[in-house]
MIFI-167662 format. One record per residue (C-alpha): residue in one letter; y negated, x negated, z. Coordinates in steps of 0.5 Angstrom, whole numbers, padded with zeros to 4 digits, always signed. Example, Ala and Ser with C-alpha at 12.3 -4.5 7.8 and 13.67 -1.06 7.14 Angstrom:
// MIFI-167662
A+0009-0025+0016
S+0002-0027+0014
//
This chain:
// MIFI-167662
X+0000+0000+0000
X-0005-0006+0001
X-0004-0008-0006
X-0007-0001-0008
X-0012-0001-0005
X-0015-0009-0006
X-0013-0006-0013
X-0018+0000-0013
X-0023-0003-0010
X-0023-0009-0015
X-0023-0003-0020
X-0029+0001-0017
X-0033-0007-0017
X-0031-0006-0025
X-0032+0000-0026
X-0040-0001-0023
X-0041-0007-0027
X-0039-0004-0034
X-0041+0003-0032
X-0048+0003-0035
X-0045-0001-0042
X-0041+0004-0043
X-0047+0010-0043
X-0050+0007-0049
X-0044+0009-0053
X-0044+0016-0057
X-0040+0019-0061
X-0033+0018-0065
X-0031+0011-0063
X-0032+0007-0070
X-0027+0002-0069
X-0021+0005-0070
X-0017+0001-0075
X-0017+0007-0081
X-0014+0003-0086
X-0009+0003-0082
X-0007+0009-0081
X-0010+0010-0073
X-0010+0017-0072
X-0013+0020-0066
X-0010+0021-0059
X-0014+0025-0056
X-0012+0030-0049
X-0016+0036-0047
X-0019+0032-0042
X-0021+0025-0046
X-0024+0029-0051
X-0028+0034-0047
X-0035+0035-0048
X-0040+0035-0042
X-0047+0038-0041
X-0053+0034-0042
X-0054+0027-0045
X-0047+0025-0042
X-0043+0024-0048
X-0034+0026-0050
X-0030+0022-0047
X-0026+0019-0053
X-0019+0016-0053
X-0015+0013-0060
X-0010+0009-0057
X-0004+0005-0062
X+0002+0000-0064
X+0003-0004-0069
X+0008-0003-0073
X+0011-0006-0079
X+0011-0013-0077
X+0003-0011-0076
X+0001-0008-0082
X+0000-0001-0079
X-0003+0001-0074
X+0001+0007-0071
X-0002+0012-0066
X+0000+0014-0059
X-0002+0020-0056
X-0005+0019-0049
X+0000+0020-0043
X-0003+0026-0039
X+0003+0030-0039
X+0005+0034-0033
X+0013+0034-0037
X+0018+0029-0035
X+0013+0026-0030
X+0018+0025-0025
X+0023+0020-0029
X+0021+0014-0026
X+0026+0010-0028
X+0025+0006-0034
X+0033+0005-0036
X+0032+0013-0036
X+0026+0013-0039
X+0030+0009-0045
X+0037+0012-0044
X+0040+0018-0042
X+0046+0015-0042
X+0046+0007-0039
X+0049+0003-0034
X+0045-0001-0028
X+0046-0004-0022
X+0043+0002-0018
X+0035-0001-0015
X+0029+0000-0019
X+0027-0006-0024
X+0033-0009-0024
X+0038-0011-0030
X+0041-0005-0034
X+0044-0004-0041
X+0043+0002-0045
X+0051+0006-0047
X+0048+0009-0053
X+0050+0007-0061
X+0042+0008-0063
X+0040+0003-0058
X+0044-0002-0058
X+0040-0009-0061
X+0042-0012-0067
X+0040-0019-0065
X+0040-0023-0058
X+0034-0029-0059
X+0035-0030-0052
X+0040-0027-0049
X+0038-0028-0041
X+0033-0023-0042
X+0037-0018-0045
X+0038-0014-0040
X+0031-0014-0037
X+0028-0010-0044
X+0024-0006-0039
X+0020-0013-0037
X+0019-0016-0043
X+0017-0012-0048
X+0016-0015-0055
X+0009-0015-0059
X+0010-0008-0063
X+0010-0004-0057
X+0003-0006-0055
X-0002-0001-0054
X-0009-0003-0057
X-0014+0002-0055
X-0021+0005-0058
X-0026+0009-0052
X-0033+0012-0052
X-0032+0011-0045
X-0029+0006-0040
X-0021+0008-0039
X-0018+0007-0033
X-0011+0009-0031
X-0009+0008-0023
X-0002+0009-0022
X+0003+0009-0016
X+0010+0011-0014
X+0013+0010-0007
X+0021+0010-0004
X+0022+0010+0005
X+0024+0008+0009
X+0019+0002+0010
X+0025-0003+0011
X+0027-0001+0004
X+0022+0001+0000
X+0022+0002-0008
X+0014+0000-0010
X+0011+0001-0017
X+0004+0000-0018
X+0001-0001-0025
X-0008-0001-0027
X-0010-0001-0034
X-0017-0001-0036
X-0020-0001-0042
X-0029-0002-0044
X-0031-0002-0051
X-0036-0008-0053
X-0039-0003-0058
X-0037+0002-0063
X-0032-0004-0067
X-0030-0009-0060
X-0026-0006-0055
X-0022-0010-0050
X-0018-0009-0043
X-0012-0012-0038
X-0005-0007-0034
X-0002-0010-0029
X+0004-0008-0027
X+0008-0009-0021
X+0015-0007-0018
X+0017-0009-0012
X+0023-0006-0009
X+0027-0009-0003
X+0033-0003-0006
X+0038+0001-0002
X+0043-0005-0001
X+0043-0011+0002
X+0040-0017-0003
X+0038-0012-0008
X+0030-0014-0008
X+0027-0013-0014
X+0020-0017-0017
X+0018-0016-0023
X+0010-0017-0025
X+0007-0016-0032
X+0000-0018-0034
X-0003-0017-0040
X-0010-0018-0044
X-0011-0015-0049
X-0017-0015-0054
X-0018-0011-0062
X-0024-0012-0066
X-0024-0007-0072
X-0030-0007-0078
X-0030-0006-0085
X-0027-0013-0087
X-0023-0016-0082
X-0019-0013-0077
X-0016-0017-0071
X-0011-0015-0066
X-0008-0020-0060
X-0007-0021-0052
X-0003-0026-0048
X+0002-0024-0043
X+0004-0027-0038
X+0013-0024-0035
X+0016-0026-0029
X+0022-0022-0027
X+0026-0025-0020
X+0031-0021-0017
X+0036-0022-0011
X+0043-0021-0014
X+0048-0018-0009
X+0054-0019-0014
X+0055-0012-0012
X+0058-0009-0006
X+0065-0013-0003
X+0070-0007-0001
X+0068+0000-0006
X+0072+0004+0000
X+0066+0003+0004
X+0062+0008-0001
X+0069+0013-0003
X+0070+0013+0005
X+0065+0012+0009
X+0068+0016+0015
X+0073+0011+0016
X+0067+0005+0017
X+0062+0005+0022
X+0056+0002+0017
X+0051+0007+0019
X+0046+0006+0014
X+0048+0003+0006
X+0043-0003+0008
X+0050-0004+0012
X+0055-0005+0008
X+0057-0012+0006
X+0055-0014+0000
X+0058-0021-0004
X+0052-0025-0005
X+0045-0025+0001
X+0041-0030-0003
X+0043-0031-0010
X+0037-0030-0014
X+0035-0030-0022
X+0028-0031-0023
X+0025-0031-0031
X+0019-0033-0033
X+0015-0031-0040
X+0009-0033-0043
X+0007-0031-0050
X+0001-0030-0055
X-0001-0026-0060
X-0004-0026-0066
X-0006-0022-0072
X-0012-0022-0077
X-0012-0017-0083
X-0017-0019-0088
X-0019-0013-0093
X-0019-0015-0101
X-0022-0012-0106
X-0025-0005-0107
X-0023+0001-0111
X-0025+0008-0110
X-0021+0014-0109
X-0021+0021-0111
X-0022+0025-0104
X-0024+0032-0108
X-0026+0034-0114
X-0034+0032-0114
X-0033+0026-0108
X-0030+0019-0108
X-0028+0014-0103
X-0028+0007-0103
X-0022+0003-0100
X-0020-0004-0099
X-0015-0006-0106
X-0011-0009-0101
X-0010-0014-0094
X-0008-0021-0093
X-0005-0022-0086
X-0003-0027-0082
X+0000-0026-0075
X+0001-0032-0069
X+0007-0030-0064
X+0008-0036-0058
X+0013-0033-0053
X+0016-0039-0048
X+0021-0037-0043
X+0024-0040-0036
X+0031-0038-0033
X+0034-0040-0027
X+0040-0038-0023
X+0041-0040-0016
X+0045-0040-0010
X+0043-0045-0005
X+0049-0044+0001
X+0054-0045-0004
X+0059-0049-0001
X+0059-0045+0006
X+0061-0039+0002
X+0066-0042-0002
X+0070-0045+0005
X+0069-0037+0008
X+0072-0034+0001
X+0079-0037+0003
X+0081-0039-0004
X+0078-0032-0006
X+0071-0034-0009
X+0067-0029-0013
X+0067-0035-0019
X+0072-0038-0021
X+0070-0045-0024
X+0066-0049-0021
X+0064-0055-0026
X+0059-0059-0023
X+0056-0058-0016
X+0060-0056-0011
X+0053-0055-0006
X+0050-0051-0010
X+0048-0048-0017
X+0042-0050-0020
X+0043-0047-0028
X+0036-0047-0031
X+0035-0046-0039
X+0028-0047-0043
X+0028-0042-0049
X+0020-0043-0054
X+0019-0039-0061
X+0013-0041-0065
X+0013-0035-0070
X+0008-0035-0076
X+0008-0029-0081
X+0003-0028-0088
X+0003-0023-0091
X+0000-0018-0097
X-0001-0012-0097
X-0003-0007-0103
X-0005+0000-0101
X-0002+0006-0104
X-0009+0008-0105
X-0009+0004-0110
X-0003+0005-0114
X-0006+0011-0118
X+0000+0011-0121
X+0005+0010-0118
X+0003+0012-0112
X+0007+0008-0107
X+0005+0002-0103
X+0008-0005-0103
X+0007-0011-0098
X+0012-0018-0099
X+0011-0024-0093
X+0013-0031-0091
X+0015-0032-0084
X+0017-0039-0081
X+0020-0039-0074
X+0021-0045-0069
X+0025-0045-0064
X+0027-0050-0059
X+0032-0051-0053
X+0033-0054-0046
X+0040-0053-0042
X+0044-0056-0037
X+0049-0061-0040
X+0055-0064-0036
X+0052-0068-0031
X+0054-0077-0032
X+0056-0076-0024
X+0060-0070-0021
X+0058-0069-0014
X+0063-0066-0008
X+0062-0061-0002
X+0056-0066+0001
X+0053-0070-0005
X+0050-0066-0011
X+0052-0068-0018
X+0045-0072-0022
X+0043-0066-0027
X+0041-0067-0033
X+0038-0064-0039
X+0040-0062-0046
X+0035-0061-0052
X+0035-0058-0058
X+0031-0055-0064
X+0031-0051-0070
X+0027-0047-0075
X+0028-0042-0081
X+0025-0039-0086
X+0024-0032-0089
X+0022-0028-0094
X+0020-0020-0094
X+0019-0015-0098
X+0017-0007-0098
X+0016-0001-0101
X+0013+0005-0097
X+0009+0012-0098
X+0006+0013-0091
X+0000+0018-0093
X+0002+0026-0094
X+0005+0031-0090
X+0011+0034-0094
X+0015+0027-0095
X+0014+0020-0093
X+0019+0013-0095
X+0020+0007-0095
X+0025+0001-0097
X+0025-0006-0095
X+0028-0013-0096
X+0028-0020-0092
X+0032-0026-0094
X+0033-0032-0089
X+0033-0038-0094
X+0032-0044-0090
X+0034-0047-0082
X+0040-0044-0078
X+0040-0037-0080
X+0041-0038-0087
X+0044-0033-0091
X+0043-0028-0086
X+0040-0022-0089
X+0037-0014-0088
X+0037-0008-0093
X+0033-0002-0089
X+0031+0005-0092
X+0028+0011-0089
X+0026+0017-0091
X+0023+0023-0088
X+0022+0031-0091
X+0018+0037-0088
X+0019+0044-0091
X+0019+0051-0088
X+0025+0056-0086
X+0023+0063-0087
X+0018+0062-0081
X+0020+0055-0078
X+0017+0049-0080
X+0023+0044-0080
X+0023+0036-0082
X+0030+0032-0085
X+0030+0024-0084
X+0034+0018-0086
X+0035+0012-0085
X+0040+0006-0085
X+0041-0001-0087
X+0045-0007-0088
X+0045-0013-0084
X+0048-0020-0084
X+0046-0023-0078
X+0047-0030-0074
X+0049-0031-0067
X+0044-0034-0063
X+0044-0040-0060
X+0046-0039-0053
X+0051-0033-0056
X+0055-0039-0059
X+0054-0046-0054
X+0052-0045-0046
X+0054-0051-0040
X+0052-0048-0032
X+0056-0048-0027
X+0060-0043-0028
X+0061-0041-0034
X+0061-0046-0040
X+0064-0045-0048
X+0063-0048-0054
X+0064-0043-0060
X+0063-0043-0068
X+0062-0036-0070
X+0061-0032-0076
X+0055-0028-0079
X+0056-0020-0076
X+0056-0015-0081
X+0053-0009-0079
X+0051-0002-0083
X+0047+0003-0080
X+0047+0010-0081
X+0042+0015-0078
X+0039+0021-0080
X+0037+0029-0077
X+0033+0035-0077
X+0027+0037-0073
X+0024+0044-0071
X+0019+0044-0068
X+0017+0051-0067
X+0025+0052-0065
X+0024+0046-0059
X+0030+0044-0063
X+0032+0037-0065
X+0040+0034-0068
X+0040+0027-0070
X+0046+0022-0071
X+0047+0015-0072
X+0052+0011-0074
X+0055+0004-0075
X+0060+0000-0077
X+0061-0007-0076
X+0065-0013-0077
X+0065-0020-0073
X+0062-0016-0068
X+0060-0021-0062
X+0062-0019-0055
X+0062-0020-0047
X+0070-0020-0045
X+0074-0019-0039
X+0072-0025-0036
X+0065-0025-0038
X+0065-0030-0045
X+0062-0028-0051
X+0068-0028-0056
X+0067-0025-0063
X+0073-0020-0065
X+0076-0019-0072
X+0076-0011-0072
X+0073-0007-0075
X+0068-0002-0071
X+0066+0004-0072
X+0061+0007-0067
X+0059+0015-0068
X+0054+0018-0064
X+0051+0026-0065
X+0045+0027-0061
X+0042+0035-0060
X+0035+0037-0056
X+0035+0044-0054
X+0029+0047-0051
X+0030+0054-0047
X+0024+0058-0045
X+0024+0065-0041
X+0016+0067-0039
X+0015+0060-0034
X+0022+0059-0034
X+0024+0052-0038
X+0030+0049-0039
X+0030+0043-0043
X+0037+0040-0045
X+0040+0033-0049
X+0047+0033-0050
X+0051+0027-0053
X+0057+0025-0056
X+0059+0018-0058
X+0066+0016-0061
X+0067+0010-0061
X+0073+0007-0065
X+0075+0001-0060
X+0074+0002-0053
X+0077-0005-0050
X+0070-0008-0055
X+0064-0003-0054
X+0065+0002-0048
X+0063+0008-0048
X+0062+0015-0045
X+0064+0021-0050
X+0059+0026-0047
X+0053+0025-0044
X+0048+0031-0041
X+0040+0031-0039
X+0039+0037-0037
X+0031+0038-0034
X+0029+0046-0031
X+0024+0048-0028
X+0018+0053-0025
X+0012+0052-0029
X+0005+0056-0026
X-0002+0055-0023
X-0004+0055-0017
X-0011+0059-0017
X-0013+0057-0024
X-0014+0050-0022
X-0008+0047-0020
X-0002+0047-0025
X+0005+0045-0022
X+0012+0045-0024
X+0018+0047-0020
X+0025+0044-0021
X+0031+0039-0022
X+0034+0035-0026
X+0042+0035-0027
X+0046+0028-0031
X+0052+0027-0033
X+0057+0021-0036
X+0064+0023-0038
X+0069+0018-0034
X+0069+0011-0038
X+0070+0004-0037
X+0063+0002-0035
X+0062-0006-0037
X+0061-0009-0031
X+0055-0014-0029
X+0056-0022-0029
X+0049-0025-0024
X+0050-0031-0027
X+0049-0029-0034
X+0046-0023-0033
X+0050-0020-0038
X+0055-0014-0038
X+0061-0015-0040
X+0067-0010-0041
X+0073-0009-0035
X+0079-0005-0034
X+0079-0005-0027
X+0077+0002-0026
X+0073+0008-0029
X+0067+0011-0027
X+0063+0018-0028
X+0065+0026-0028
X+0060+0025-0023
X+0053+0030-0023
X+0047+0026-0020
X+0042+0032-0019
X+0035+0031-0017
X+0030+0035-0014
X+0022+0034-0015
X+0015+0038-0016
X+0010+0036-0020
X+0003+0038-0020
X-0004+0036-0024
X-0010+0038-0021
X-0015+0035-0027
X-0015+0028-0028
X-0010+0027-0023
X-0002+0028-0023
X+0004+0027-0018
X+0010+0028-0017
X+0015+0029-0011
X+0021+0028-0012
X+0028+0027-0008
X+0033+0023-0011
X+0040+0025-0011
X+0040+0031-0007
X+0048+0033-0008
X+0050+0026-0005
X+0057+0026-0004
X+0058+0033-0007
X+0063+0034-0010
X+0065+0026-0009
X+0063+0020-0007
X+0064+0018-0014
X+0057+0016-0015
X+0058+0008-0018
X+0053+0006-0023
X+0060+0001-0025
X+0064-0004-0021
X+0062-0005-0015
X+0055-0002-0016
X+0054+0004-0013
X+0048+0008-0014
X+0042+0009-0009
X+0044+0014-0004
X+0039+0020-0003
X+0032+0018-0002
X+0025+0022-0003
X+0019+0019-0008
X+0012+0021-0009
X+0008+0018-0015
X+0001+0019-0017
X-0003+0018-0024
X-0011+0018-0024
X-0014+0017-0030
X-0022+0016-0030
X-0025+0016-0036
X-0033+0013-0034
//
């Protein structure tokens, strides 16, 4: 609570200084990157006028996509719906596999979430942290923007704390600049479960007639306690024949075992538009658009990774020959596991606009991009320590670099149907030979009174593992493999009815050399072929101010022992919306979840990665959750009591091996935006 308030303070000090520059502003904010398709993203709130001389409250936020070459609007998150899912496994994922605190690593279970690619595979896991540049958000604002948010779990001694402030200020109409901050910091419902997880970013955006340029430094750090899970499960499934008292009591594997990762990157992008052609808007008026856009964009991303277990030898003479860890091959007094992972990546491109092709009436864009890459990693040290005298470690290195070309052809502008097709080729460095074939496509039309949409997509991949995938030496875990290129082909599509609150989307892909995590927590590359389905259908339900919004998910999966997963997942979210003396809006419910029974990977701490297990099945249990959200002007909360029916009608309730969820506990978080 401390942090909150030095935050606020800090804020207001803010708030006091800039207040004055942000009056002079009137008006529509003129930097919005247009040209790149930015629309606006405005809320009832934000773009309310008031009387006077004091002026609307006018937000545009996007990403950049397509490599930084469009610039895709976001609406501004002031929504009262879904405002209780606090956790970002669950926020990603309705079917997922996590270790049970807040913050720390999970893992997708869903065939359209799994990556294509791994470049540093430590982080894998912890994607909620460390978030790539394609989903920054860029900020246009006819007033300061600031939003405070806070979530907080007892008790005191096992708190679950969330803090996050982001504040932007336009310079003028073209030049807007801004941080967030967030922090996690979750000491967690079990012993050695604390989670610390910051991220701060500066970002800044300049928008004018020629020149665009987009950019921010991040700085990522992720330290986590790793328990290695609870000792006995029978703690958990019959907790009436232990005398624990609270979960905080049951032994766990690990008490100071730890993984710490930090990252800094850097971004870059500048657009410089070439040329002018006019282009008919009506019959009697023309505009005039750029003919094309030069870009050229700078990723610097830097990454340290340390695991570490400072007691080592005494635990090893407590386990009585039954060690967590199988190997131990350097140092029997502790482990000290660091590796170093840079990338340097530039990308050119140009980009023609589809204005421009008055014949065709398609865009194209082509690009080069160069990525260096280096490593550091322990190497097998010269002398081997004992019990008492560590090991002298040593460092290896390495570097490498590679090479690409790119192309596409795109319509994006148009209501009715929209497309786009693309190529890249490595052609130099490590990962030559790999190469992409991506399309999509997306169709709107009306049935009968409805309108509906119909989308595809799909491609073709040939994709290197990445260099820690195929060599890595720690004290624990060693392999040296020559592995061959994967083979995937993805194929998605659905429809979309908006007025019918319906959705059904499916995905699928087939996959050969398919690299994976085994039984014993190394990768291995297996001949199989894969096929992995998923059908996924969104139905929302209304009866006057009753709700009921409702995700099921089915997945097949043709080799279970490979790429585990659940066969039916549900989300199902109901409540009671109205407001209270016409001011204050509030919604009065639950939220139901539920896995089949499966063999959910299991997580390895020194890794940090899941791997597949036989040893026992988890799910056909309901995690129920009860919460009541309230939004009083710019001002939203949530109550929430998470997992209500806590040992009914089991004690069932791991997320997988060894880690169960959190037991019941109550929550309240709060979201205050400030727009002056």
């Amino acid at each position: 609570m401390r942090r909150l308030l030095i935050v606020i303070s800090l804020y207001f000090a803010l708030h006091l200084g800039l207040n004055a520059q942000g009056r002079q502003l009137t008006g529509m904010p003129q930097g919005s990157p247009a040209t790149r398709g930015a629309g606006a993203a405005l809320d009832s709130e934000a773009a309310a006028t008031t009387t006077g001389d004091r002026i609307k409250h006018i937000i545009k936020n996007w990403h950049l996509a397509d490599q930084g070459t469009r610039a895709d609007s976001v609406p501004v998150d002031t929504l009262s719906a879904g405002f209780q899912i606090f956790n970002p496994a669950y926020r990603a994922a309705i079917a997922n596999v996590q270790l049970g605190n807040i913050g720390a690593a999970w893992m997708p279970a869903m065939v359209s979430e799994m990556s294509l690619s791994r470049p540093f595979v430590f982080v894998e896991n912890l994607r909620h942290v460390f978030t790539p540049p394609e989903e920054w958000l860029y900020f246009n604002t006819t007033t300061p923007y600031t939003n405070l948010y806070y979530q907080y779990s007892g008790p005191k001694a096992r708190s679950e704390e969330v803090l996050s402030v982001l504040f932007t200020q336009n310079i003028n109409r073209k030049w807007n600049f801004g941080f967030n901050y967030d922090l996690t910091s979750s000491i967690g419902k079990y012993n050695a479960q604390k989670v610390d997880n910051r991220h701060f970013r500066f970002f800044s955006s300049y928008s004018g007639e020629k020149y665009e340029v987009h950019g921010g430094y991040v700085y990522n750090k992720a330290a986590h306690l790793e328990n290695g899970g609870i000792v006995d499960e029978d703690h958990v499934l019959n907790p009436d024949s232990y005398d624990w008292g609270k979960s905080n009591n049951i032994p766990v594997r690990f008490y100071s075992a730890s993984n710490r990762v930090d990252n800094h990157r850097l971004y870059l992008n500048q657009a410089l538009k070439i040329g002018t052609v006019a282009v008919g808007r009506r019959e009697d008026q023309t505009t005039k658009m750029p003919l094309g856009t030069a870009i050229h964009s700078l990723h610097i991303n830097r990454n340290r990774r340390v695991h570490q277990i400072d007691n080592l030898a005494k635990l090893i003479n407590e386990s009585e020959g039954d060690f967590f860890y199988k190997n131990i091959y350097a140092d029997s007094t502790a482990t000290r596991d660091s590796v170093y992972y840079t990338s340097v990546s530039n990308t050119i491109q140009l980009k023609f606009n589809e204005e421009a092709n008055a014949l065709l009436r398609f865009g194209l864009r082509a690009y080069i991009t160069n990525e260096i890459e280096s490593y550091k990693f322990p190497v097998e040290p010269l002398e081997y320590g004992n019990f008492s005298t560590p090991p002298k470690y040593r460092l290896g290195d390495d570097n490498s670099s590679t090479t690409l070309i790119g192309g596409q052809i795109f319509k994006n502008l148009g209501q009715n149907f929209r497309w786009n097709a693309g190529m890249r080729f490595f052609f130099q460095g490590y990962r030559s030979g790999d190469s992409e074939l991506t399309g999509a496509a997306e169709s709107r039309f009306r049935v009968m009174k409805d309108s509906a949409a119909v989308f595809a997509n799909g491609g073709l991949y040939l994709t290197s593992p990445s260099f820690f995938e195929t060599r890595y030496y720690s004290n624990h875990f060693k392999w040296s493999e020559n592995f061959d290129k994967v083979q995937t082909m993805r194929l998605g599509g659905g429809v979309k009815i908006p007025t019918r609150r319906l959705e059904l989307t499916t995905e699928a892909r087939f996959i050969n050399d398919y690299v994976f995590w085994n039984n014993e927590a190394l990768p291995e590359q297996t001949s199989a072929f894969l096929t992995l389905i998923e059908f996924k259908l969104f139905k929302h339900f209304t009866l006057a101010n009753l709700h009921s919004k409702n995700t099921i998910l089915y997945q097949i999966s043709s080799h279970q022992t490979i790429v585990p997963l659940p066969e039916w997942s549900i989300y199902s979210s109901n409540y009671f919306e109205n407001k209270l003396f016409k001011v204050l809006f509030f919604q009065l419910g639950f939220d139901l979840r539920y896995n089949s029974s499966w063999y959910a990977p299991a997580y390895m701490p020194a890794t940090g990665q899941f791997y597949v297990q036989n040893q026992r099945k988890v799910g056909d249990y309901p995690f129920v959750d009860v919460f009541l959200n309230m939004q009083l002007k710019r001002a939203r909360i949530f109550f929430k009591y998470d997992h209500v029916n806590m040992g009914t009608p089991s004690n069932q309730y791991f997320h997988t091996v060894s880690y169960p969820a959190s037991p019941s506990a109550l929550r309240f978080g709060v979201s205050w935006n400030f727009y002056d």
